[in-house]
C-alpha positions in Angstrom: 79.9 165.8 69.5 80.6 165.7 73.2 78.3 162.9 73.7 79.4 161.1 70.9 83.5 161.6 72.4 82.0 160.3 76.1 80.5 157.2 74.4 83.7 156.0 72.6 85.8 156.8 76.0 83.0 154.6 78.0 83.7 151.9 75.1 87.0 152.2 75.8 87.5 151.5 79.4 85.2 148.5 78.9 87.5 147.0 76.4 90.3 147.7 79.1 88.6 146.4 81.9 87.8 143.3 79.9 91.7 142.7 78.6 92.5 142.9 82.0 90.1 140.3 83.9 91.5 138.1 80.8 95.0 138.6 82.1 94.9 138.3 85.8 93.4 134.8 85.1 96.5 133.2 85.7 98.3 130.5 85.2 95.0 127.8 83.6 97.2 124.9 84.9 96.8 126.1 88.9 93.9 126.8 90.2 92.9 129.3 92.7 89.8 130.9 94.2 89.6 135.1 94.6 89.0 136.3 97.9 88.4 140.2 96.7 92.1 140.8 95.8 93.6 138.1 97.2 94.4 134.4 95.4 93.6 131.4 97.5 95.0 128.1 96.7 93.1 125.3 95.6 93.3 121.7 94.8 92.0 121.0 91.1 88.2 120.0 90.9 88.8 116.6 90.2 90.8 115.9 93.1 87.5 117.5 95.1 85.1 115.8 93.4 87.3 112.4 94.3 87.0 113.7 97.9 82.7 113.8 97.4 82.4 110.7 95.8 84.1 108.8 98.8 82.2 110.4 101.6 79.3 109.6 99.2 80.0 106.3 98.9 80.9 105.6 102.4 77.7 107.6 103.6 75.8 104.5 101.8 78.0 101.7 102.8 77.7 100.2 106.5 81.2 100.6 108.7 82.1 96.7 108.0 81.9 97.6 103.6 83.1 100.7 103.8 85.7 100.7 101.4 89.4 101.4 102.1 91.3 104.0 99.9 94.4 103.0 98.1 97.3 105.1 98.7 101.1 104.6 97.5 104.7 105.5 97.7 106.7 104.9 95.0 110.5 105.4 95.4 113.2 106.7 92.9 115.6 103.7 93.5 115.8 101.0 96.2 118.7 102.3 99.2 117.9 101.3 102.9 117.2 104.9 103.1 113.9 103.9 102.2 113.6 101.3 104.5 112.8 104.5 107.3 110.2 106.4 104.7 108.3 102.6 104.5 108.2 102.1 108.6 106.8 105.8 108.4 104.2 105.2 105.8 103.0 102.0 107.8 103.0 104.2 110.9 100.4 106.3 109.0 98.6 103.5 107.5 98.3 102.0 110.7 96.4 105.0 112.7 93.3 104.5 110.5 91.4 102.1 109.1 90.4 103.5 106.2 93.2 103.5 103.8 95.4 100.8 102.8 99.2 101.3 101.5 101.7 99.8 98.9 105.0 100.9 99.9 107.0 100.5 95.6 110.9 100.5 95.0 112.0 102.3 92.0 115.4 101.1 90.2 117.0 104.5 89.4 114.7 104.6 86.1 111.6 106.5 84.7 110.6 103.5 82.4 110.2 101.4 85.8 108.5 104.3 87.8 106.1 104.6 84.8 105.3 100.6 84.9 104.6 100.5 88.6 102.2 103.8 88.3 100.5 102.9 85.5 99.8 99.3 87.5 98.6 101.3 90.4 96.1 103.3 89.0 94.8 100.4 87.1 94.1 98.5 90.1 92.6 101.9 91.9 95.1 103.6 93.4 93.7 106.9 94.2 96.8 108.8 95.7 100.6 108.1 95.1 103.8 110.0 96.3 106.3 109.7 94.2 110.1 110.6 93.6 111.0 111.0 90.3 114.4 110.3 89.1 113.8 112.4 86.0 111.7 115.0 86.6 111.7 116.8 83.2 111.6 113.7 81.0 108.4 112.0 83.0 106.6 115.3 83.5 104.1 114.1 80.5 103.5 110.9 82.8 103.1 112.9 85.9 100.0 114.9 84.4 98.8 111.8 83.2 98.8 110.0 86.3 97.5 113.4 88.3 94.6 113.8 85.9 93.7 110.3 87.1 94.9 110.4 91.1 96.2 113.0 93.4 99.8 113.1 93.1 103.0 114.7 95.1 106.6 114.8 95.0 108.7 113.7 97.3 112.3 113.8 98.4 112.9 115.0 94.6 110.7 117.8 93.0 108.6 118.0 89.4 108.0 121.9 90.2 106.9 122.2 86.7 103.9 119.1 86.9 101.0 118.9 88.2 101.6 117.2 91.0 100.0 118.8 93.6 103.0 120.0 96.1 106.3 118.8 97.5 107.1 117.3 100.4 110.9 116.7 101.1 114.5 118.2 101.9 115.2 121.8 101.0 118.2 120.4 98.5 120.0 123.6 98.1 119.8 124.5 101.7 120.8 120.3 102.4 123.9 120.5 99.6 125.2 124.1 101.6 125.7 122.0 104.7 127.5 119.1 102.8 129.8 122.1 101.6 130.3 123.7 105.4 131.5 120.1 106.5 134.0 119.5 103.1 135.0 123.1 104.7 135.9 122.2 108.0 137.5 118.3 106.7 139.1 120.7 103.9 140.5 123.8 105.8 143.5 123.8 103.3 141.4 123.3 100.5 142.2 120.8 97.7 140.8 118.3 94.6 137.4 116.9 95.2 135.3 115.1 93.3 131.4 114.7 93.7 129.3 111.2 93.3 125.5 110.9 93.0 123.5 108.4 91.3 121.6 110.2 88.6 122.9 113.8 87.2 119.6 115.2 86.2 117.3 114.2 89.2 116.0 117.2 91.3 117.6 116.4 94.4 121.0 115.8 92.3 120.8 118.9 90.7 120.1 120.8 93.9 122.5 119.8 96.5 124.9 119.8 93.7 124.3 123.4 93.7 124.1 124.5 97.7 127.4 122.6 97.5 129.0 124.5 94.8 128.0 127.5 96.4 128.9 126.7 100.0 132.5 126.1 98.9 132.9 129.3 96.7 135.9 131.5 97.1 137.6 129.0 99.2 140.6 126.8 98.0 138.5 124.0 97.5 138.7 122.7 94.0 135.4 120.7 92.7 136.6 118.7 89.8 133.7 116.9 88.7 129.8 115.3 89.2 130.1 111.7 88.8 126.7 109.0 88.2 126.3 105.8 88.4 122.3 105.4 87.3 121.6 104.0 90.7 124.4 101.1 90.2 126.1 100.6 93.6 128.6 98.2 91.7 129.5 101.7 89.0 129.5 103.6 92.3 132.1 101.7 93.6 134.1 101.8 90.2 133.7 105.6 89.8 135.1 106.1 93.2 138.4 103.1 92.6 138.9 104.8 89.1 138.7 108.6 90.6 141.6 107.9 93.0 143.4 106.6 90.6 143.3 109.1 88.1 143.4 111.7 90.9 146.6 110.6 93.3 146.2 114.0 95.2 143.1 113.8 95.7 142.1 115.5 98.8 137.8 114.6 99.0 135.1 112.7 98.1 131.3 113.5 98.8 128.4 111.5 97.8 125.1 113.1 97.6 123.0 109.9 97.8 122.8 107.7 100.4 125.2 104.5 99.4 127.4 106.6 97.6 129.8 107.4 100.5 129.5 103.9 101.8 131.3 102.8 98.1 134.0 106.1 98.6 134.6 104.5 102.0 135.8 101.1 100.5 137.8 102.5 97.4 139.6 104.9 100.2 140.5 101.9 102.7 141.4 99.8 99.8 143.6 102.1 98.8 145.4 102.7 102.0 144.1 106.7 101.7 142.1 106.6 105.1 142.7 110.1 106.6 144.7 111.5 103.7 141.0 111.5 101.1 138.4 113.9 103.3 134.8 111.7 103.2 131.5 113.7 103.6 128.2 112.1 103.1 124.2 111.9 102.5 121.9 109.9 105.1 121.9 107.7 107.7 123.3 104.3 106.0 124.7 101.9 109.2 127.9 101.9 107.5 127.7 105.9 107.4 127.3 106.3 110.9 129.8 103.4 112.3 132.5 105.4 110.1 131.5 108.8 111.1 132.4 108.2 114.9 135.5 105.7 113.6 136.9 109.0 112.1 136.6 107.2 108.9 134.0 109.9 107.4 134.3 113.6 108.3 130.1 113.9 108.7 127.0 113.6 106.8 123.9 115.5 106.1 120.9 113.4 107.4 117.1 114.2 106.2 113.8 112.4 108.1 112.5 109.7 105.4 110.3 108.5 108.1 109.0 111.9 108.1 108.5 111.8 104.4 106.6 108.6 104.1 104.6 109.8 107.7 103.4 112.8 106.5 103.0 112.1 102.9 100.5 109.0 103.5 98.8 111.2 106.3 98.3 113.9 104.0 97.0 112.3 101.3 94.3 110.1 103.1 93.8 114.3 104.1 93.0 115.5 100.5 91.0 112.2 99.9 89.1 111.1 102.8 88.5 114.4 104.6 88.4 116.8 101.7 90.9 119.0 103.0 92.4 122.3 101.2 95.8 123.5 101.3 95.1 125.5 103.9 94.0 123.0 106.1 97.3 121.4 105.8 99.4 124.1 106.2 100.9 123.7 102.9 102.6 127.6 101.6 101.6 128.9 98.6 104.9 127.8 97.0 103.5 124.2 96.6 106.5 123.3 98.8 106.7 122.1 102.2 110.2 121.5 103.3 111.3 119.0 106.4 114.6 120.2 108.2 117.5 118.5 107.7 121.0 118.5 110.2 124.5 117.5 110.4 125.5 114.3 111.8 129.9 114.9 113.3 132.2 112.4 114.9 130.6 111.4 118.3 126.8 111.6 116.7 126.9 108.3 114.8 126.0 105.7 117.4 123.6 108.3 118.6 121.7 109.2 115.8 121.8 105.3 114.4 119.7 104.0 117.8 117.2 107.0 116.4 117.1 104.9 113.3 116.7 101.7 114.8 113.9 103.1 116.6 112.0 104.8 113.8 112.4 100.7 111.9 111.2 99.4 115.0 108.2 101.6 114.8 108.9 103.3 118.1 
């Protein structure tokens, strides 16, 4: 009888050893090697097989075939904030030989993002970074196209694809500081409404939020989120209409790039120039010339060179050299953030020769 009770208990913790190997397996969409205890991040196989095939390939080819690898960055919209991420990615292109780069404006759409990808990997494209304006509604495409390519996220995340990892502001942390400077324009407080160019887009939704939060449980009153689908001629509209309907209005903040640039206008064309509070996103010209003018209280800059520098460097990485996550210093939060600061009267002209020199690839 005793035997008989130890072989059903043996049976037992089998079956329970069993269940759970089953359910520590994760997550089947990530992939990860065990180290004992401990989960190490990995890139999916295919992206390490593509990594093989090419030294394979090049290992057979003489150094004047050697084929180049196709890489791409594909925008959300087109803004000259871009024009710093495409001098970056050419920086990167131009420090090895081996790759080759397509630098692809977006028009504020998924539809057009989805035709220039789907282009791309037709004609080889073996790595694209990518800023989706709709991250929810184009994750579908994005495990498509990483199934097929490696892909990342930049400037706005897809946390929820397979894209392998972000690379890009820290939106909450960026939208916080817009709210400390609408604090210090806004020490009374007062009506302000807030522009960006499409609602649902990561980077929308994010600094929408660090904003929110910076300016909670002060007197300052956020009315509304305003789009304008990446239209600078609606931009401009939302912001005439906005003072209209809002004659005490007291700020105006525009979480893309060329949507303080249109809040600037409507304010001087209204005569309002001191009396409506501007604070802004990026380093447009106009941004910067207005910031030192006294014309715009400050603006939260990120490094777009940085992003199209490191995002073309570190996909010829995975690619060409096979490298792993750890190799690249990414965390294990898929997401690796590049510092953003504030930009006050008597920083503009400063910070716009830092500009120039990023264009002029200096």
């Amino acid at each position: 009888m005793k035997l008989k009770f130890f072989n059903i208990l043996k049976t037992l913790t089998l079956i329970a050893a069993a269940i759970n190997m089953i359910s520590c397996g994760g997550d089947s969409n990530k992939e990860s090697a065990s180290t004992g205890s401990q989960e190490v991040w990995t890139f999916p196989e295919h992206i390490r097989s593509m990594s093989e095939s090419y030294k394979e390939t090049s290992s057979a080819e003489s150094q004047a075939t050697k084929p180049k690898v196709k890489l791409a960055f594909m925008t959300n919209a087109t803004a000259d904030f871009w024009s710093f991420g495409k001098a970056g990615a050419e920086k990167a292109a131009s420090e090895h030989d081996d790759i080759e780069i397509e630098f692809k404006m977006g028009d504020g759409t998924a539809a057009k993002q989805r035709e220039i990808c789907d282009s791309l990997l037709v004609r080889g494209f073996k790595g694209i970074a990518i800023s989706p304006p709709n991250p929810k509604g184009q994750q579908y495409h994005l495990n498509g196209w990483a199934k097929k390519a490696a892909i990342i996220t930049v400037d706005s995340d897809a946390p929820k694809s397979d894209r392998l990892f972000y690379l890009g502001t820290n939106n909450v942390e960026a939208g916080r500081q817009a709210g400390e400077l609408l604090k210090e324009a806004l020490p009374n407080g007062g009506q302000v409404m807030v522009f960006v160019g499409v609602g649902d887009q990561a980077n929308a939704v994010e600094r929408y939020q660090g904003l929110k939060e910076a300016v909670e449980g002060t007197k300052i009153e956020i009315l509304d989120l305003r789009t304008d689908e990446a239209n600078i001629g609606k931009a401009r509209r939302n912001a005439e209409d906005t003072l209209t309907k809002y004659p005490n209005l007291a700020g105006m903040v525009g979480l893309w790039a060329y949507n303080a640039p249109a809040c600037l206008k409507a304010v001087r064309d209204k005569g309002a120039i001191g009396k409506v509070k501007i604070v802004a996103f990026d380093e447009e010209v106009e941004t910067l010339k207005a910031i030192d003018a006294g014309e715009i209280h400050g603006t939260v800059v990120q490094q777009p060179y940085e992003f199209g520098y490191q995002a073309i460097k570190a996909l010829r990485s995975i690619i060409i050299e096979g490298k792993s996550p750890q190799d690249l210093e990414l965390p294990d939060t898929r997401q690796k953030f590049i510092a953003t600061k504030m930009i006050r009267k008597g920083g503009g002209e400063a910070y716009l020769k830092q500009c120039q020199e990023w264009k002029s690839g200096n």
